[in-house]
Every structure is written in structure tokens, then in C-alpha cells.
Steps between C-alpha positions, in 0.01 A plus 500: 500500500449340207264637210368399136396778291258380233448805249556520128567897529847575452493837662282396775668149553836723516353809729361222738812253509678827586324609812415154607877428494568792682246409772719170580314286219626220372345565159441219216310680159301254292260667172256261431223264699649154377868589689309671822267201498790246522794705707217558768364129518875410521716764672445637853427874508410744786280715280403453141390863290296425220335689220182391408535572106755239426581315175506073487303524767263781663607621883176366602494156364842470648406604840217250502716247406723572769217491790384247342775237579508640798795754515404817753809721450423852519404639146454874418322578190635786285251592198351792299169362522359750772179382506368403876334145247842387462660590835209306651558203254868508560428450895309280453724311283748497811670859464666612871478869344447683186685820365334661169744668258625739537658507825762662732804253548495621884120355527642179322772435716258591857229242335774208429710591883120483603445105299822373665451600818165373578587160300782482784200572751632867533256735506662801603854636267680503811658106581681455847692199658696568804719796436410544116280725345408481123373770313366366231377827311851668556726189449653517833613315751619614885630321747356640874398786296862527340448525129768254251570542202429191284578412140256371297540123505536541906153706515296240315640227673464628856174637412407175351591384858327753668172455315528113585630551886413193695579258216799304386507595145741205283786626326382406163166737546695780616760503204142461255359826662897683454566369129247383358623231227801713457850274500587682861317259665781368721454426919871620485367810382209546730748383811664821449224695454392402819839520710524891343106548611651352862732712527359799464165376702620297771606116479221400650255664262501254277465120647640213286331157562737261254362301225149675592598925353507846714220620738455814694354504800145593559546717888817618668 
């Protein structure tokens, strides 16, 4: 899944990229309002973290700006400012969840899982299609209750998959959510992603409809 990280805290920015990476984020870091402002009106993300207290342009101001033309990806505010006032304002703003400083990097990663999920329409952290089972707190997969082991460009794109079971999703989006703006972006590239994931999954896991993308199926 893709994520933008708007914080001007080194040590924070790096702590979080960290254990958001290691979740099976995507993660893009941006440290001031101006670049979140534009990379979130322009890019498509899954989940955008952003810290209230930015320079260029405060977190809130940004946010607003955001719902304002109309853009409803999930946002989690991060912030020192404790203060029930400013959580309040911040929902109100358009927040999908607020996390005060400081904070436990387990919490973080539940709270964004949690943002994903029910963006997808997933409510609960367990996702199933057929014989797959995604666990979305542990990072697994298992096939008829079989776990496999996955590496981490073939978690977030079957989970990516998983999360949007029932739809075709085009090639183009899918490469967006597993590179980001990063040169990698090749179908070659993703065709062998997915031929590895089908190998270890099943061949019919993963259903190509050409010149439309990949879907998996939403039942047996």
C-alpha cells in the first residue's frame, strides 16, 4: 500500500518510515505543507500520515484543502497537540483518526492496517477470497489455511488485490500502489511479480482480463 508521510521531524519521519515499511508500506516522506499539499492533490495514496505542526503550510490548512477539492483518502493525523480542542477540530477538518505524540509504532501501524482496510470496505483485519486468507496485522497470507511465504513486493501486491477482491484493478494503478514514482514502474516487472505470486498461490488466484489489469475473485 502506498503511503505519504508528511512530518518535518527527522527522527520521527525516520522511526515511522521504518515501521511503516516494515508493515508492507509503500512509504513516500515529504517535510513541509506546500509538498504534502501538492503530492496528495496529484498522486494516488492509500493512506496519507500527517503532522499537524508543519512548516509552508500548517497540517490543518492542508487537510482542508484536500477535502476541500474533494479528495477522501484516508488521513491519520500525527501531532503533539494533545488537547481534545484540536483533535475535535482536526475531525472535523476531515481527519479518519488522530494519534497524539508520543506514540507506540505498534498502535500506529494497527490505526493505518485499520484506515486501509475499511477504505477497501474491510472492516474486520482478516480478508478472504476463495481459498485465501489475509492477515493483515501479521503480514500473512495462507492458502486453505497453508501459510506462504511472500516477499515484500508480492505481499503488497496480493494484498493490494485482496483488499480490492471483486474488482479489475488496471495495471498502471497497481504498479502506482508497488512503486510509487520510483523508475521500476515497468508491466514487465509487475508480470513477474504476478506469475511468482501464481505460482506459489495457485494459477487461478490471480485472474488476468487483458488490456483491463488483474482481479481476484470475490467467492470460491
Amino acid at each position: 500500500m502506498r503511503l505519504l508521510l508528511a512530518e518535518d521531524e527527522a527522527r520521527i519521519a525516520a522511526d515511522v518510515s521504518a515501521a511503516l515499511t516494515g508493515a508492507g508500506f509503500l512509504v513516500e516522506h515529504v517535510t513541509d505543507g506546500e509538498e504534502a499539499w501538492f503530492r496528495g492533490g496529484t498522486e494516488e495514496y492509500d493512506l496519507i500520515v500527517l503532522d499537524l505542526g508543519l512548516p509552508k503550510l500548517d497540517g490543518l490548512t492542508t487537510l482542508k484543502r484536500w477535502r476541500g477539492a474533494g479528495l477522501s483518502m484516508p488521513v491519520l493525523i500525527l501531532t503533539a497537540r494533545g488537547q481534545w480542542k484540536e483533535r475535535v477540530e482536526g475531525i472535523d477538518a476531515g481527519a479518519d483518526d488522530y494519534l497524539p505524540k508520543p506514540f507506540q509504532m505498534e498502535e500506529l501501524i494497527a490505526r493505518a492496517n485499520a484506515l486501509v482496510r475499511r477504505s477497501a470496505g474491510h472492516g474486520a483485519a482478516l480478508v478472504e477470497a476463495g481459498p485465501l486468507s489475509l492477515d493483515t496485522r501479521q503480514m500473512r497470507l495462507a492458502v486453505n489455511g497453508v501459510p506462504r511465504s511472500l516477499t515484500p513486493l508480492e505481499y503488497r501486491l496480493i494484498a493490494y488485490l485482496m483488499l480490492h477482491k471483486g474488482r479489475v484493478v488496471p495495471s498502471g494503478e497497481l504498479l502506482e500502489h508497488l512503486h510509487g514514482t520510483d523508475d521500476s514502474r515497468e508491466a514487465n516487472a509487475l508480470e513477474a511479480i504476478v506469475a511468482r505470486l501464481r505460482k506459489k498461490l495457485g494459477a487461478a488466484t490471480i485472474e488476468t482480463r487483458r488490456g483491463f489489469g488483474y482481479i481476484i475473485a470475490d467467492g470460491p
